[in-house]
C-alpha positions as CSV (number, residue, x, y, z in Angstrom):
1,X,-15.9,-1.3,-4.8
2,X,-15.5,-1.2,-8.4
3,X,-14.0,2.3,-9.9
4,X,-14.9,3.9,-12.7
5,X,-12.1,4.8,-15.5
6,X,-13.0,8.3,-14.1
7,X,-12.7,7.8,-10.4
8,X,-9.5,6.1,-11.0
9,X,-8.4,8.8,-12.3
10,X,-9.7,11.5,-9.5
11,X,-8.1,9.1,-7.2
12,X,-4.4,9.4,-8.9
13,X,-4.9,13.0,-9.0
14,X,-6.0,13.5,-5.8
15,X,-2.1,14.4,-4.4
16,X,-0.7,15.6,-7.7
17,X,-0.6,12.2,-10.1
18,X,2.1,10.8,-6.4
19,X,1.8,8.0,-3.7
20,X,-0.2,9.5,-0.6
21,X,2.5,7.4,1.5
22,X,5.7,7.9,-0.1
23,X,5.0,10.9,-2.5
24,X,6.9,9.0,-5.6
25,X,5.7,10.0,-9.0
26,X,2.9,7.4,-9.7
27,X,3.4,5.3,-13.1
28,X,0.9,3.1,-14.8
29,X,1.1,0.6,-12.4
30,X,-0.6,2.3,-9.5
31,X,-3.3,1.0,-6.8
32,X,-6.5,2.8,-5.4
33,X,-5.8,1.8,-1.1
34,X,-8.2,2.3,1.3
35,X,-6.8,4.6,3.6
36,X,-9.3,2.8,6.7
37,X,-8.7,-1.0,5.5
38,X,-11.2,-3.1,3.9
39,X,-10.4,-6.8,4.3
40,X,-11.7,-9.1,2.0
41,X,-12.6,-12.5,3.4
42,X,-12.1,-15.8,0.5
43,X,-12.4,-19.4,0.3
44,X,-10.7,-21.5,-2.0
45,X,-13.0,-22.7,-5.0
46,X,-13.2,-26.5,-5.1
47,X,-13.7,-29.2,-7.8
48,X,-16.4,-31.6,-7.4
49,X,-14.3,-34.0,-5.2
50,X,-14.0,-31.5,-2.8
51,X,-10.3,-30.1,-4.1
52,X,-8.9,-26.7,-4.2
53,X,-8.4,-25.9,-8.0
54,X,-5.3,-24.6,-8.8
55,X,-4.5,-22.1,-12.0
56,X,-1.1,-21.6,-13.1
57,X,0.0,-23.0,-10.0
58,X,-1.7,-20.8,-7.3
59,X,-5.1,-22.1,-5.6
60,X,-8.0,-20.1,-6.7
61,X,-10.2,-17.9,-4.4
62,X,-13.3,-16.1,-4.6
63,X,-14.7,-13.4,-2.3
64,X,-17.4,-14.1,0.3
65,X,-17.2,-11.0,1.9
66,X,-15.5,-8.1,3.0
67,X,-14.6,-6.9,7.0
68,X,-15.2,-3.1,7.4
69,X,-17.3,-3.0,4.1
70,X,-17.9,0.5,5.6
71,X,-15.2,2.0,4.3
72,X,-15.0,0.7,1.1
73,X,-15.9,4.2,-0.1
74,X,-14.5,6.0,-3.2
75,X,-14.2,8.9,-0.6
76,X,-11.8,6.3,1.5
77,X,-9.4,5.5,-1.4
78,X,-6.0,7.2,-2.0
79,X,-3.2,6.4,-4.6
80,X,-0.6,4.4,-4.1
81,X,2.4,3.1,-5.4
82,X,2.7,-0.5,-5.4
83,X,5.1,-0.9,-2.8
84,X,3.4,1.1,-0.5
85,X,0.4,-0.6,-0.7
86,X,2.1,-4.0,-0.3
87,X,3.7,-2.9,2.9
88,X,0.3,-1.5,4.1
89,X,-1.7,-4.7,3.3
90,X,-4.5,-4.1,5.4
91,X,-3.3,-2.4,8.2
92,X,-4.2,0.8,9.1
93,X,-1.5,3.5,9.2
94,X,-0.6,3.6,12.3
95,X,0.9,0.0,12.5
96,X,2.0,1.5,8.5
97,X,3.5,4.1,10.2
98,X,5.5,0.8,13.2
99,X,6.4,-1.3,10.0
100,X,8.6,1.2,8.3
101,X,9.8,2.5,11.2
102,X,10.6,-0.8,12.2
103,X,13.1,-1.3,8.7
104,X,16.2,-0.1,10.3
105,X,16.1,-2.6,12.5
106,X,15.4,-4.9,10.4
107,X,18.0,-4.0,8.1
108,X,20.9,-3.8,11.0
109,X,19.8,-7.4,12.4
110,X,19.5,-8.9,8.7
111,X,21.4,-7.7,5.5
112,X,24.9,-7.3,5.8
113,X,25.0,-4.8,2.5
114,X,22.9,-2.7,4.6
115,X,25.6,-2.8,7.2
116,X,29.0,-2.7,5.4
117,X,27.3,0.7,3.0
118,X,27.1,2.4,7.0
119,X,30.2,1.3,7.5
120,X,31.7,3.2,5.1
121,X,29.4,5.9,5.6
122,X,27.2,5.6,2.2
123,X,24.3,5.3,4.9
124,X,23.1,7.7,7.5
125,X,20.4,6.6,9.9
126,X,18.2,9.5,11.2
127,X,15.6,8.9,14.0
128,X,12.8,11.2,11.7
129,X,9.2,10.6,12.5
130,X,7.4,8.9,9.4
131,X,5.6,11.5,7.8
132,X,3.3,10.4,4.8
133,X,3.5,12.3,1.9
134,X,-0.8,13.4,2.0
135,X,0.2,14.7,5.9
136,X,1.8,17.2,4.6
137,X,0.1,17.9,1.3
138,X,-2.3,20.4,0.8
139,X,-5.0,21.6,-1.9
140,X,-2.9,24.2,-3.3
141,X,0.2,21.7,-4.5
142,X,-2.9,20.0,-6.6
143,X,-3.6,22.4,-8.2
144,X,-0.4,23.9,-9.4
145,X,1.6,20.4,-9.5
């Protein structure tokens, strides 16, 4: 779906000018995510000989269609940072919800910064249920920031 300069900006607005997800202060740099996931389906644009084309080293893609077109709604769109929306990809927030959940783990079995800051104590681990910033949001906080 294409926004409008307008309903780009309804969008950002919509949970105070912050990430529905993580609730940071949104800069320029900000995407419009579908909250249900639209994924879009590409092939790789070829020459005449039947090769992929490449520009500025990456293959070039086009569209051919999206899954869940459905929801490709400005009603379905919230604002999110762009790590958040990285993270998500196209999953829908309940495996959003496993993946970050799943970081401490990751981060005990893999980065050894992670483990020598606990060590000392500069990190706390906390078993807290993710909770998305828009859970717990409401029109009022809109309104008055």
């Amino acid at each position: 779906m294409k926004l409008t300069p307008t309903q780009r900006e309804e969008i950002r607005m919509k949970y105070g000018g912050r990430c529905a997800y993580c609730g940071c202060e949104l800069g320029q740099r900000w995407h419009a995510d579908h909250l249900w996931p639209v994924q879009r389906d590409y092939e790789w644009v070829r020459d005449e000989n039947g090769r992929v084309i490449f520009v500025n080293g990456q293959p070039k893609k086009r569209c051919i269609g999206l899954a869940n077109a459905q929801w490709d709604t400005f009603e379905n769109m919230m604002p999110a940072c762009p790590s958040c929306n990285t993270i998500k990809g196209s999953n829908y927030l309940g495996r959003f919800r496993e993946i970050i959940a799943g970081f401490i783990t990751s981060l005990n079995r893999d980065s050894t910064q992670y483990k020598f800051a606990k060590r000392y104590g500069l990190v706390k681990e906390t078993e807290i249920e993710v909770k998305f910033y828009f859970e717990g949001f409401n029109d009022s906080q809109a309104k008055h920031g």
